[in-house]
Backbone of each chain as ProteinMPNN parsed JSONL, in Angstrom:
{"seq_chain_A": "XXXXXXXXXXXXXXXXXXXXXXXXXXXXXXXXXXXXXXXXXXXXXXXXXXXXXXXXXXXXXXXXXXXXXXXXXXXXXXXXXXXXXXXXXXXXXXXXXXXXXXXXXXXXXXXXXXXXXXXXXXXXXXXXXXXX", "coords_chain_A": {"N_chain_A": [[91.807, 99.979, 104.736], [91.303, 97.664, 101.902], [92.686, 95.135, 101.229], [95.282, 93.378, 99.235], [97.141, 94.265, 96.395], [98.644, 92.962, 94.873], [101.936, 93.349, 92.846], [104.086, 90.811, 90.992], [107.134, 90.926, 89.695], [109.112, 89.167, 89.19], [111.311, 86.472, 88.702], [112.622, 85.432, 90.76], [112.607, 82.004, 92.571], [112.66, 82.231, 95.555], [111.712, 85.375, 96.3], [109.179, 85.149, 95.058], [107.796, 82.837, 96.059], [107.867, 83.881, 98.598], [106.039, 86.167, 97.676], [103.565, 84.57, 97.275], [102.937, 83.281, 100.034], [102.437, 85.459, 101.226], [100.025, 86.321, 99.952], [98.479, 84.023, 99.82], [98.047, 83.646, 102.285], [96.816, 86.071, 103.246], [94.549, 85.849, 101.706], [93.509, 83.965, 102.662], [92.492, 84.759, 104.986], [90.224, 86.031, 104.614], [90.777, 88.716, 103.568], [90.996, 90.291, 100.304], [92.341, 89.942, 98.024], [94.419, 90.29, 95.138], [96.398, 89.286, 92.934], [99.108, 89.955, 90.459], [100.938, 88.975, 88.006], [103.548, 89.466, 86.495], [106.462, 90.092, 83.891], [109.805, 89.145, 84.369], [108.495, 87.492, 86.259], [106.398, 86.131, 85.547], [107.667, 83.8, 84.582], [108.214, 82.015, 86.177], [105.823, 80.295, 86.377], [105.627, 79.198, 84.237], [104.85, 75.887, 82.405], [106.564, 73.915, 81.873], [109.022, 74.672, 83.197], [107.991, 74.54, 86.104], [107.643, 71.419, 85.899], [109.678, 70.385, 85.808], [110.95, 71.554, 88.001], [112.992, 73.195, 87.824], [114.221, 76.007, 89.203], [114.8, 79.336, 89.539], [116.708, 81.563, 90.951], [118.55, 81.772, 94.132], [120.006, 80.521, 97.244], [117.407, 79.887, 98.281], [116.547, 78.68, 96.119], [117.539, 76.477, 95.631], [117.138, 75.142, 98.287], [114.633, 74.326, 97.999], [114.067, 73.078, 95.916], [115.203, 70.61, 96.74], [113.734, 69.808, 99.13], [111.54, 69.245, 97.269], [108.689, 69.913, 97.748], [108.075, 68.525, 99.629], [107.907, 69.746, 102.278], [107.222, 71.976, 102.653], [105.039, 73.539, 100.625], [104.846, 74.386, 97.636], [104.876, 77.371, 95.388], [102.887, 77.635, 93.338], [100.888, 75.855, 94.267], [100.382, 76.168, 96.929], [99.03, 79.024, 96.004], [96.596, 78.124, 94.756], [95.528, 76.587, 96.893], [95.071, 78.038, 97.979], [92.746, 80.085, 96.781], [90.666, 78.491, 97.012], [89.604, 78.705, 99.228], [89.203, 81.461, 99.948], [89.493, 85.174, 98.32], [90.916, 85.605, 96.16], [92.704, 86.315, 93.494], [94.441, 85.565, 90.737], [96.315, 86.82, 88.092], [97.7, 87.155, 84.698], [100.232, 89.076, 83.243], [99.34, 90.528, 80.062], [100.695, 91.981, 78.532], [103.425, 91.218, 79.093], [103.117, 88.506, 78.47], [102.516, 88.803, 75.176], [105.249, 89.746, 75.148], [107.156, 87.576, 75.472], [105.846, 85.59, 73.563], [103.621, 83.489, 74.372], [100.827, 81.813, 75.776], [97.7, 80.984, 78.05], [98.19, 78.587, 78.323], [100.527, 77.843, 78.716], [101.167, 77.937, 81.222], [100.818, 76.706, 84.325], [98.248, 75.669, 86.196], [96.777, 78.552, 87.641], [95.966, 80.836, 87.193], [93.393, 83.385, 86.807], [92.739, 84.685, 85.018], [93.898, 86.717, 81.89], [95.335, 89.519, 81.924], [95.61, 93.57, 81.567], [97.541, 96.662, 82.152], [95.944, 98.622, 82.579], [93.591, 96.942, 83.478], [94.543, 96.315, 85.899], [95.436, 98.503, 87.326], [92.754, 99.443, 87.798], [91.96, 97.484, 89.912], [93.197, 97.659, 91.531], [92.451, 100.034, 92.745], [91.447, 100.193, 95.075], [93.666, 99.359, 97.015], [95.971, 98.112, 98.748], [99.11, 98.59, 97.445], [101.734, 96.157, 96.897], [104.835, 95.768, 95.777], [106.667, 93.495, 94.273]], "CA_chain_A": [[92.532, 99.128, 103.792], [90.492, 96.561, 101.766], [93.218, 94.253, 100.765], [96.579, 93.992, 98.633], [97.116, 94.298, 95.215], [100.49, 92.325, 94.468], [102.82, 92.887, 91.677], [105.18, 90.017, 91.467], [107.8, 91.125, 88.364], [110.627, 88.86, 89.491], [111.259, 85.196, 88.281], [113.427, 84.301, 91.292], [111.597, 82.005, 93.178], [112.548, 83.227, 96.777], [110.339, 86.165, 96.075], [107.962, 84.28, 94.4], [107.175, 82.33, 97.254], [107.214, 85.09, 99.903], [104.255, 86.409, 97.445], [102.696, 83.321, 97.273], [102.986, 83.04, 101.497], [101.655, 86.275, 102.01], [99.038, 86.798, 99.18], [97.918, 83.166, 100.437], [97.764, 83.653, 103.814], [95.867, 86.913, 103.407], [93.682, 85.893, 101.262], [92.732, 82.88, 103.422], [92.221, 85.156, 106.062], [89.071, 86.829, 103.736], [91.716, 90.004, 102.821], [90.79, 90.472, 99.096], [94.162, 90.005, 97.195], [94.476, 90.265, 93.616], [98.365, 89.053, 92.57], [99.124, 90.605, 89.319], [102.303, 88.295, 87.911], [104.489, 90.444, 85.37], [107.488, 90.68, 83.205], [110.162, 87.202, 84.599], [107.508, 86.86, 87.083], [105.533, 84.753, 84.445], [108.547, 82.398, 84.125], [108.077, 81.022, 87.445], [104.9, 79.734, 86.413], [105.699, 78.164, 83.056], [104.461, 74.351, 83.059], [107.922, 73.065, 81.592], [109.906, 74.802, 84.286], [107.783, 73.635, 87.147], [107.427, 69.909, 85.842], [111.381, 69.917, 85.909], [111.691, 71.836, 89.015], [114.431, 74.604, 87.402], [114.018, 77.034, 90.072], [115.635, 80.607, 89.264], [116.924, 81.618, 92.678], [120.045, 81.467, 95.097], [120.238, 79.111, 97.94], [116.249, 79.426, 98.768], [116.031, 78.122, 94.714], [118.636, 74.829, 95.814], [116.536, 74.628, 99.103], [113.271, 74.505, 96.99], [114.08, 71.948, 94.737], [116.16, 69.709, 97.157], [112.68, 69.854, 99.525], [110.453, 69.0, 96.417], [107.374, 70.184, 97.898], [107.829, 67.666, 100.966], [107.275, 70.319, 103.485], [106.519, 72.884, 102.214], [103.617, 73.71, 99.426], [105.26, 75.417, 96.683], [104.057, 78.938, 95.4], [101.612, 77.129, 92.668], [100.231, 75.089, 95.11], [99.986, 77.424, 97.401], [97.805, 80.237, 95.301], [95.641, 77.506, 94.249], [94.848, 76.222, 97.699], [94.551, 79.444, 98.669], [91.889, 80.242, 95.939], [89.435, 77.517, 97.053], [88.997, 79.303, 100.862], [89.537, 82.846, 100.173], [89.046, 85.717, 97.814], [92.1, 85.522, 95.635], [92.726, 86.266, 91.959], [95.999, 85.84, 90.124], [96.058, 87.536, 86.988], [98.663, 87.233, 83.847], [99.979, 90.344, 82.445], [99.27, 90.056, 78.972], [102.003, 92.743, 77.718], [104.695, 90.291, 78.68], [102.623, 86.838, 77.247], [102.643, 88.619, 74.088], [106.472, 89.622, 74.913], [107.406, 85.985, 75.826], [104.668, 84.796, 72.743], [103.312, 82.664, 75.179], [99.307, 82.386, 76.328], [97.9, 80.581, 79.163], [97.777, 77.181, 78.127], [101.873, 77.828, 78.896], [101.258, 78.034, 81.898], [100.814, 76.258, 85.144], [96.578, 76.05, 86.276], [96.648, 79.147, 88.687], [95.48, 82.331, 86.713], [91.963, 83.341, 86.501], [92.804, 85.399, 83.405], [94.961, 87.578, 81.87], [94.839, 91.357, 82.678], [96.538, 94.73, 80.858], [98.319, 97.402, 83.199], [94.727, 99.415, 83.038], [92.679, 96.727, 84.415], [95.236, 95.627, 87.249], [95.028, 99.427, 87.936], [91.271, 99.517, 88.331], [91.612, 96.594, 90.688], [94.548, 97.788, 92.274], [92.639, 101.282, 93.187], [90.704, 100.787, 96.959], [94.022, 98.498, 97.595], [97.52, 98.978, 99.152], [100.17, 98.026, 96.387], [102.33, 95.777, 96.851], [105.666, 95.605, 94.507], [107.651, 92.047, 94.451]], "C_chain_A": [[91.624, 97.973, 103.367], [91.256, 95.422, 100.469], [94.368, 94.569, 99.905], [96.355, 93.935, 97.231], [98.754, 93.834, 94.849], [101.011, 92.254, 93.144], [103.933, 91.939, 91.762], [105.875, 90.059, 89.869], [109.351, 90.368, 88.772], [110.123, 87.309, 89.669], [111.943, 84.05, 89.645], [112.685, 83.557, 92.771], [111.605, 82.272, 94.945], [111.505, 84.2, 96.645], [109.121, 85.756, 95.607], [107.067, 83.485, 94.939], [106.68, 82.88, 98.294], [106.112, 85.794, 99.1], [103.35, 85.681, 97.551], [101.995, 83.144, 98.791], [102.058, 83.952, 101.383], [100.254, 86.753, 101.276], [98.195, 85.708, 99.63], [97.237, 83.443, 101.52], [96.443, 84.619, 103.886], [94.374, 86.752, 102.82], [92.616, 84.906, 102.054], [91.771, 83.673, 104.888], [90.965, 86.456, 106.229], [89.97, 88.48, 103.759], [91.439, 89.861, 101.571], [92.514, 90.828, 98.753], [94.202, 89.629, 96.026], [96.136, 90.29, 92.9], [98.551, 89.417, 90.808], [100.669, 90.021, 89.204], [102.445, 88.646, 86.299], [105.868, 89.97, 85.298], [107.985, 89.199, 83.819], [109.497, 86.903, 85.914], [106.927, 85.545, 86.041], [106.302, 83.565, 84.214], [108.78, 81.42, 84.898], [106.935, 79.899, 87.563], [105.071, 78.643, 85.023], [105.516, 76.482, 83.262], [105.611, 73.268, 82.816], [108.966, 73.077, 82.878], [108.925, 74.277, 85.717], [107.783, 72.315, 86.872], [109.008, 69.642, 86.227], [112.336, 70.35, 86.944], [112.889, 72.393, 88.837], [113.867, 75.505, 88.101], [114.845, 78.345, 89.422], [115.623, 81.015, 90.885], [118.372, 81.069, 92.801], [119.838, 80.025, 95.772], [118.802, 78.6, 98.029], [116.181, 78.33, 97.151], [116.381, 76.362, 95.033], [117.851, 74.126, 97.065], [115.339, 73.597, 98.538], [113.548, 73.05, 96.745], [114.714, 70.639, 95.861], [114.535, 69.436, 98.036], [111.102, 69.426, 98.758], [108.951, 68.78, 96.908], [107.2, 68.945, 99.053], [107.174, 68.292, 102.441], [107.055, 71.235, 103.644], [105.738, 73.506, 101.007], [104.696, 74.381, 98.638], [104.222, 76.42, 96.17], [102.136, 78.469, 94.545], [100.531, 76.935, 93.247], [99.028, 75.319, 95.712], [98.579, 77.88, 97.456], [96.736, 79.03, 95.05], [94.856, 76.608, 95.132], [93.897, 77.061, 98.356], [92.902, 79.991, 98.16], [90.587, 79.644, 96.48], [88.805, 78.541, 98.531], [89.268, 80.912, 101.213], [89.436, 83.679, 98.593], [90.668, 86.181, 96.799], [92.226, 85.487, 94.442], [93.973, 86.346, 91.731], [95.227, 86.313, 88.659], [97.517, 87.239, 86.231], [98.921, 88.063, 83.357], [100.178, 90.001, 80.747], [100.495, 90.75, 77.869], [103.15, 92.141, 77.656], [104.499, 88.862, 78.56], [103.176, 87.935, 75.829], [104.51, 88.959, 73.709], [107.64, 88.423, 75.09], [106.866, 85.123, 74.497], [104.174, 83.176, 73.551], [101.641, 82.659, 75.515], [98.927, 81.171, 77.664], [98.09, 79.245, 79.491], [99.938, 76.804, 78.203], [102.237, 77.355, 80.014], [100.944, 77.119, 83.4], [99.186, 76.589, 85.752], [96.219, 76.599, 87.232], [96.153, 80.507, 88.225], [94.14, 82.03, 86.131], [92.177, 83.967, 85.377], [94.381, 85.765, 83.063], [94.614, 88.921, 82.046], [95.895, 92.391, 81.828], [96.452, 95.535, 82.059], [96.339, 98.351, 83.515], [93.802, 98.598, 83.774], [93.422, 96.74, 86.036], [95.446, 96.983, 88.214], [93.595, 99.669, 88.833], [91.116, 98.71, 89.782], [92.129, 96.965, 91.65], [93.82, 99.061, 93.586], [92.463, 101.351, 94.573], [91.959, 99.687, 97.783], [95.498, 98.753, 98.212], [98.308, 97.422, 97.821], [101.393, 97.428, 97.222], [103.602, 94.977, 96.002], [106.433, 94.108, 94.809], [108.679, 92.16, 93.29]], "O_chain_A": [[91.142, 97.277, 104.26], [90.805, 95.03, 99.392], [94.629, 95.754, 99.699], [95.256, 93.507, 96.877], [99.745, 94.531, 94.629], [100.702, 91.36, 92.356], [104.793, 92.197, 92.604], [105.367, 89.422, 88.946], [110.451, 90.911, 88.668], [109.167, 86.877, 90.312], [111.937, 82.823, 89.748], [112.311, 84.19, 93.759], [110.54, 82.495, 95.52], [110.357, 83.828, 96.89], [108.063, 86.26, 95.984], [105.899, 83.329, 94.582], [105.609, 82.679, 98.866], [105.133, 86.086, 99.786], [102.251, 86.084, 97.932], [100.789, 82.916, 98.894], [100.88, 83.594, 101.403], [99.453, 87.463, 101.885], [97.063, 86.089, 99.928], [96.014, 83.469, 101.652], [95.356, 84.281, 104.352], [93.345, 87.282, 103.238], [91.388, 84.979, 102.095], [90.793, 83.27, 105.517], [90.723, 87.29, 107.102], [89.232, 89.395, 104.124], [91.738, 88.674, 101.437], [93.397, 91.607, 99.113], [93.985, 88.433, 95.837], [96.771, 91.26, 92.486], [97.782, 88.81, 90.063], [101.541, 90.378, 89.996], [101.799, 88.297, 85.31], [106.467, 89.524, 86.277], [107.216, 88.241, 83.896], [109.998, 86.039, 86.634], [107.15, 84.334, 86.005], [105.839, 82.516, 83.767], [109.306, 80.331, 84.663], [106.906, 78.961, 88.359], [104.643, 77.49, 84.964], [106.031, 75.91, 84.223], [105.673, 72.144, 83.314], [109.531, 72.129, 83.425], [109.518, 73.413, 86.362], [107.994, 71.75, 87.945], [109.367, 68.69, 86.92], [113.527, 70.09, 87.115], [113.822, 72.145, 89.6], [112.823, 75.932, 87.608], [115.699, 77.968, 88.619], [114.761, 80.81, 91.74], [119.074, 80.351, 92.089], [119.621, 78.919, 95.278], [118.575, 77.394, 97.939], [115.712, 77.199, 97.272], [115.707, 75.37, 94.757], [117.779, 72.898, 97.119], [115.258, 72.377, 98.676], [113.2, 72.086, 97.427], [114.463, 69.527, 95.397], [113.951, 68.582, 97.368], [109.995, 69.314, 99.284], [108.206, 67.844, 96.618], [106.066, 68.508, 99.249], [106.429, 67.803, 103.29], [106.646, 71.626, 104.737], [106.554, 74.231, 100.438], [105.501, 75.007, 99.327], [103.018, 76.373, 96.42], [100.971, 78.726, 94.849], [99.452, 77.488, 93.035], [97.822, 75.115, 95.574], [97.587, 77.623, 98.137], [95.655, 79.511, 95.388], [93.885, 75.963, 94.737], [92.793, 77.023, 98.901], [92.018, 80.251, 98.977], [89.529, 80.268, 96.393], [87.647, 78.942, 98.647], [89.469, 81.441, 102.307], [89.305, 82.928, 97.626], [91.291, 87.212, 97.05], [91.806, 84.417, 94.002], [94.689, 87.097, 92.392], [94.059, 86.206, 88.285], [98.494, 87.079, 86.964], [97.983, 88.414, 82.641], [101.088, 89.291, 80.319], [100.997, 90.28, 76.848], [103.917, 92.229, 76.698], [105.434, 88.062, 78.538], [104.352, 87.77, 75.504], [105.074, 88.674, 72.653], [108.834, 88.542, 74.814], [107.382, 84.02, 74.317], [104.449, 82.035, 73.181], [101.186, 83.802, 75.476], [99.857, 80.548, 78.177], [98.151, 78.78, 80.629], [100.481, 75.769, 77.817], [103.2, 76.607, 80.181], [100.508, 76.267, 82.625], [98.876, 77.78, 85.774], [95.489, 75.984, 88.008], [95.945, 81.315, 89.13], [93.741, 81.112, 85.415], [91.431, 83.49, 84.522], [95.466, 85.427, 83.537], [93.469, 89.268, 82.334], [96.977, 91.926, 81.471], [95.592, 95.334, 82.916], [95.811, 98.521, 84.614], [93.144, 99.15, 84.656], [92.879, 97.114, 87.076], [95.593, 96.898, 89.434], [93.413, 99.952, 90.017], [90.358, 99.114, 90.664], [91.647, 96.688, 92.748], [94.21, 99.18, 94.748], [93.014, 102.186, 95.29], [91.65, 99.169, 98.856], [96.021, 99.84, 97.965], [98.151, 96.231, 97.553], [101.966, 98.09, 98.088], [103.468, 93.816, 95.616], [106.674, 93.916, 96.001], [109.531, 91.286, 93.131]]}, "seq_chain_B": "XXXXXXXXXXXXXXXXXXXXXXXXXXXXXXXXXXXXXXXXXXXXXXXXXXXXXXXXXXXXXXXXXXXXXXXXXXXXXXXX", "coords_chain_B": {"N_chain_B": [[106.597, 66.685, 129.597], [103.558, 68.502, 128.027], [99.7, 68.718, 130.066], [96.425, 68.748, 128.992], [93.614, 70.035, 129.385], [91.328, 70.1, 127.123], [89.181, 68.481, 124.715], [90.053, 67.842, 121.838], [87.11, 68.006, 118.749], [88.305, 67.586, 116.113], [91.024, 66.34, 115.356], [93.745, 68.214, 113.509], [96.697, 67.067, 111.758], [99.571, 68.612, 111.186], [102.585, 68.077, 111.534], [105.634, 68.171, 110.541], [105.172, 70.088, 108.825], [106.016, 72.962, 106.862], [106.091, 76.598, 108.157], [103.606, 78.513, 105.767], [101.683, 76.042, 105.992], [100.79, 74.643, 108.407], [99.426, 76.695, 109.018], [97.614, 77.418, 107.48], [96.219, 75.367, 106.854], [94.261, 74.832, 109.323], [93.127, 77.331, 108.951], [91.573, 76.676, 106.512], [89.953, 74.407, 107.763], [88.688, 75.639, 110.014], [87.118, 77.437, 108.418], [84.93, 75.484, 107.206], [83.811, 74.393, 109.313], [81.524, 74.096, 112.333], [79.931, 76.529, 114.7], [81.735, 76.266, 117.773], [83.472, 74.429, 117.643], [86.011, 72.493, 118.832], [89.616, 72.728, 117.667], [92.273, 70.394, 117.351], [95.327, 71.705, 116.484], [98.508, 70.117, 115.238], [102.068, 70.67, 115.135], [105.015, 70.881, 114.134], [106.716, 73.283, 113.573], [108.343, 76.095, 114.477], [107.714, 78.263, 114.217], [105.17, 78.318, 113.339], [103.796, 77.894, 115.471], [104.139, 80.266, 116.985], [103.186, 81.806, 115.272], [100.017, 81.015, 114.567], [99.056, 81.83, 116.72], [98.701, 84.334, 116.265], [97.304, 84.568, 114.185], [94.804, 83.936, 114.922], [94.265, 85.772, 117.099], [93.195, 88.015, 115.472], [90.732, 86.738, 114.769], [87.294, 85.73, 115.663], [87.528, 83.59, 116.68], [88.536, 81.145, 119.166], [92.006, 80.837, 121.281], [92.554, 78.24, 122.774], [94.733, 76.849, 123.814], [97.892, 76.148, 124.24], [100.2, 73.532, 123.805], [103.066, 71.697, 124.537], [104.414, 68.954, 123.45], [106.627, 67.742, 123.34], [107.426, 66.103, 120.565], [106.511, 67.782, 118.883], [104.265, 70.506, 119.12], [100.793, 70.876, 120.402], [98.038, 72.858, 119.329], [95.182, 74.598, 120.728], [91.984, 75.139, 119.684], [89.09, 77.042, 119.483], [85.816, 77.621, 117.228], [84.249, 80.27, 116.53]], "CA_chain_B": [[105.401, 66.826, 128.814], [102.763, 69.044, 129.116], [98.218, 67.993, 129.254], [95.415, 70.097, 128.644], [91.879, 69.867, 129.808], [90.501, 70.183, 126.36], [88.902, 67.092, 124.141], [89.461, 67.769, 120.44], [86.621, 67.583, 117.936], [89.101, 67.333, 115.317], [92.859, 67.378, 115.354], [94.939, 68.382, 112.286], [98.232, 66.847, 111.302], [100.332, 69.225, 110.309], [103.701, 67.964, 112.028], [106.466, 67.724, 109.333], [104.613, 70.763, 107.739], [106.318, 74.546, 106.719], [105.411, 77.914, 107.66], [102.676, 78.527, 106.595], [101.281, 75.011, 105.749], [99.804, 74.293, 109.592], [97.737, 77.931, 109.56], [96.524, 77.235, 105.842], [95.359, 73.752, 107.514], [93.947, 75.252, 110.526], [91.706, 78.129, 108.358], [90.559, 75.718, 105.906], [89.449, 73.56, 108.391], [88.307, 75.972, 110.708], [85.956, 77.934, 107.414], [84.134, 74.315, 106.611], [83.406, 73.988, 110.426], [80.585, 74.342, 113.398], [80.669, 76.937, 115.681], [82.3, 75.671, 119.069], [84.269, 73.063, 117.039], [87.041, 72.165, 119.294], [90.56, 71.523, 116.573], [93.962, 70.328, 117.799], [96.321, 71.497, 115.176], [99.401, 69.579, 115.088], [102.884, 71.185, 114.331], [106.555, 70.585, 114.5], [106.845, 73.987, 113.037], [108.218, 76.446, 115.97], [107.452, 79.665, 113.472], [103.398, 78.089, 113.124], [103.516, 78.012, 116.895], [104.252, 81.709, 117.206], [102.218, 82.615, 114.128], [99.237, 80.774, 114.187], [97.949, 82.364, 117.52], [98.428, 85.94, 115.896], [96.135, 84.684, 113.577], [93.479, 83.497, 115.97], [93.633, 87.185, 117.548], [92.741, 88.827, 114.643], [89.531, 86.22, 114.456], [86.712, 85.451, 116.751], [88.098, 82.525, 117.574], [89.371, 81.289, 120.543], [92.987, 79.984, 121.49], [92.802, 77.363, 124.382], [95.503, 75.854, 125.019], [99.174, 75.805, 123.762], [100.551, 72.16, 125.162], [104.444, 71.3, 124.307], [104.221, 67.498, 123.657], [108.056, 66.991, 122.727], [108.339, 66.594, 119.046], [105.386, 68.961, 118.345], [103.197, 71.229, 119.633], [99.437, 70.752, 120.146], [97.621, 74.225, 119.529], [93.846, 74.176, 120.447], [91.256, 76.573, 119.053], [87.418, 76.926, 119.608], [85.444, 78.559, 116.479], [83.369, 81.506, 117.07]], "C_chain_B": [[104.131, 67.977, 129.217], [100.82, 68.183, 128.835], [97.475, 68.765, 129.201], [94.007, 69.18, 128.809], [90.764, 69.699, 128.504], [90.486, 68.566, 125.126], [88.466, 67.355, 122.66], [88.315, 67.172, 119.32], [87.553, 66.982, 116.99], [90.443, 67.692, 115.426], [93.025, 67.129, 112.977], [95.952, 68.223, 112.494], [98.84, 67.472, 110.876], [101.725, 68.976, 110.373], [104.556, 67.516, 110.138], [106.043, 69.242, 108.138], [105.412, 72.643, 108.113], [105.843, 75.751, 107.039], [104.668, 78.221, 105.89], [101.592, 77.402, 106.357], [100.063, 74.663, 107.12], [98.392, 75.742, 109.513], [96.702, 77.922, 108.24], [95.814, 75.939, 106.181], [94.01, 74.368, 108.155], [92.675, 76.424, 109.425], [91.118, 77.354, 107.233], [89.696, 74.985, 106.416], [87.884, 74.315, 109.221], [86.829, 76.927, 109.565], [84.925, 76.852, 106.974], [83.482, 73.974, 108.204], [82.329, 74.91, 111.459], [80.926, 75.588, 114.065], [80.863, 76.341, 116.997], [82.933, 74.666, 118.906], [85.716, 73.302, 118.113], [88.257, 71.565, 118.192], [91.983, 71.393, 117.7], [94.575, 70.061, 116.789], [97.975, 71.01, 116.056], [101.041, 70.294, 114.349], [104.057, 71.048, 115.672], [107.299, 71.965, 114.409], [106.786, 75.051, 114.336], [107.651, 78.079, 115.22], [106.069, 79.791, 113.545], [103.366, 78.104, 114.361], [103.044, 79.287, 117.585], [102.873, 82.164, 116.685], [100.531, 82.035, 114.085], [97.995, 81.563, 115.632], [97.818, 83.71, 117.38], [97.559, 86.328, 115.015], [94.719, 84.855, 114.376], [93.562, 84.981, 116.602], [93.244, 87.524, 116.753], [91.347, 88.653, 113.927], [88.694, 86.433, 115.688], [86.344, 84.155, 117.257], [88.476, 82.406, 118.582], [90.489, 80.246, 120.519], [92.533, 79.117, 122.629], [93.771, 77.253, 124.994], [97.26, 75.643, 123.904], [100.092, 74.44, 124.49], [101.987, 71.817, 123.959], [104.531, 69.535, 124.214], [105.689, 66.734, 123.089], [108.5, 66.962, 121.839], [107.038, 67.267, 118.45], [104.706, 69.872, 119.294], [101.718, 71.359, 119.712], [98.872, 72.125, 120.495], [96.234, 73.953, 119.572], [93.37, 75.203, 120.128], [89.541, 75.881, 119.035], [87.254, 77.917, 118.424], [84.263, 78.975, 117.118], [82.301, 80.988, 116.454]], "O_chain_B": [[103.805, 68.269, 130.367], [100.551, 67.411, 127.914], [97.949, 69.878, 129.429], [93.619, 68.069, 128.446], [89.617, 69.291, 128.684], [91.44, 67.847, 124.831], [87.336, 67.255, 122.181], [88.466, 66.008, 118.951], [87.619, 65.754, 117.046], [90.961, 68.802, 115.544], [92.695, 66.483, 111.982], [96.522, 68.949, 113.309], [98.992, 67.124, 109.705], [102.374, 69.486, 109.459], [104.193, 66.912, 109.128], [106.481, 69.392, 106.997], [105.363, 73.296, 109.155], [105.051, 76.185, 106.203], [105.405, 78.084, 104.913], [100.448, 77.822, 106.532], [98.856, 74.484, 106.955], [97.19, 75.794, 109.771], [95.531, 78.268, 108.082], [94.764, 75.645, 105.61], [92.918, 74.379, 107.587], [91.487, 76.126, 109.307], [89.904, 77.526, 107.12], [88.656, 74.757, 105.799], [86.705, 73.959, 109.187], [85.685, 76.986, 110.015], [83.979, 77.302, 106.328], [82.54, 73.182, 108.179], [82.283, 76.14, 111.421], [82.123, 75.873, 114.102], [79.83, 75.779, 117.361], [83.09, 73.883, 119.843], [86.351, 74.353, 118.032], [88.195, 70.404, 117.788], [92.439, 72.163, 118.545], [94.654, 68.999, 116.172], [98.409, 71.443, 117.123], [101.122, 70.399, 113.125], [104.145, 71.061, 116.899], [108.375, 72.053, 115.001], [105.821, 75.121, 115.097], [107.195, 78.932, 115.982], [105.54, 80.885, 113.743], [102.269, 78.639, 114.523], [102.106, 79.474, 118.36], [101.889, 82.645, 117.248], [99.775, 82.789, 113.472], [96.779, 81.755, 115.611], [97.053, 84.36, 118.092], [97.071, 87.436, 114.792], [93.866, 85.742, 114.345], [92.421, 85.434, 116.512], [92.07, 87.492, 117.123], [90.786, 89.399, 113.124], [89.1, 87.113, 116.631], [85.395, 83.728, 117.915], [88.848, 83.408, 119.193], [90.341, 79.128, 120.024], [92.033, 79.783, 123.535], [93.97, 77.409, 126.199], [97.367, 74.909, 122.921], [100.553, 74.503, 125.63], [101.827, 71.73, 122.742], [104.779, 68.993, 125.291], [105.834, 65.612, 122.604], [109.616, 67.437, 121.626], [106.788, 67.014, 117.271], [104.859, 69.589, 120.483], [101.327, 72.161, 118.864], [99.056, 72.62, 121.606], [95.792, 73.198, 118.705], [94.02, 76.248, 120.174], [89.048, 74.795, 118.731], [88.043, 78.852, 118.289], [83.516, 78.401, 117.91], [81.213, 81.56, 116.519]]}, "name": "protein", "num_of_chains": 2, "seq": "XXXXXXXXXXXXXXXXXXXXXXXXXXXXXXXXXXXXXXXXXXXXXXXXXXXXXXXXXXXXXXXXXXXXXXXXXXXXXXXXXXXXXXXXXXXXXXXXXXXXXXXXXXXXXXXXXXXXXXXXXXXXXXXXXXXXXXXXXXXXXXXXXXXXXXXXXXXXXXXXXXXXXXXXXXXXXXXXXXXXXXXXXXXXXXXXXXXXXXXXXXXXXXXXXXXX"}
């Protein structure tokens, strides 16, 4: 196994975080992890909805926000601490920027690019998939 | 209370800090550092207690010393 390949296609940020945790963690832990954030995944990252702290989510969403990053990192954070000490790429899928009309300058300063379903394949291939 | 024989190079603060906030401390720290660096990470966190020495197996690190100090836990670790 030489690392995960994470799809995260879900806006609510409970999941969003448990990718964040474990794509973090692993990556810190020199695991090659390449997070591939799709479809209302991307809406978790938007720079309006994090400045205002609108979580999408149940109770973890009410936890979240009530906790405002006091004690625990949020997902952003997170990936972008993560990044500095480990081998970690987020990626944007670009099929749902242009279905959102959105590009990255939307977004929150955690994606090394954007990516289409064929590269995130290529990347994906020597890796175990992981769906979110 | 409990004491431990070992004389941190560096502790880390992590008390007050979330799964997985203390082990993202603890490998940042521990990737910028010597080998035989003595750290005492710091945590209130009874989940980073568990979890952070399942990390340290899977390195060639070494655990020392797990010490119960009341409202935290002092975890020590030697780098390889």
């Amino acid at each position: 196994m030489t690392g995960y390949a994470i799809v995260l296609a879900s806006g609510d940020v409970g999941r969003v975080q448990a990718a964040s945790i474990i794509g973090s963690v692993a990556a810190a832990s020199d695991v090659p992890v390449e997070l591939f954030v799709t479809m209302d995944g991307l809406t978790a990252f938007e720079s309006e909805r994090v400045e205002r702290g609108a979580f999408e989510g149940g109770e973890v969403a009410e936890a979240m926000a009530a906790d405002g990053g006091e004690r625990m990192d949020l997902y952003y954070e997170q990936l972008a601490d993560a990044k500095e000490i480990g081998p970690l790429s987020v990626y944007a899928c670009e099929m749902a920027m242009d279905l959102f009309g959105t590009d990255l300058d939307d977004y929150v300063d955690v994606f090394d690019d954007t990516l289409g379903v064929a590269g995130f394949l290529n990347r994906a291939a020597d890796k175990q998939v992981v769906f979110v | 209370m409990s004491e431990t024989d070992y004389q941190p190079d560096q502790t880390i603060d992590a008390r007050d800090a979330t799964c997985p906030g203390p082990l993202m401390d603890l490998i940042g720290a521990v990737k910028a550092a010597d080998p035989d660096t003595v750290f005492e990470l710091q945590t209130s966190d009874a989940g980073s207690k568990d979890d952070v020495p399942e990390w340290v197996a899977e390195t060639d690190h070494e655990l020392l010393d797990i010490v119960d100090e009341g409202e935290h836990w002092s975890i020590y670790v030697r780098t390889a």
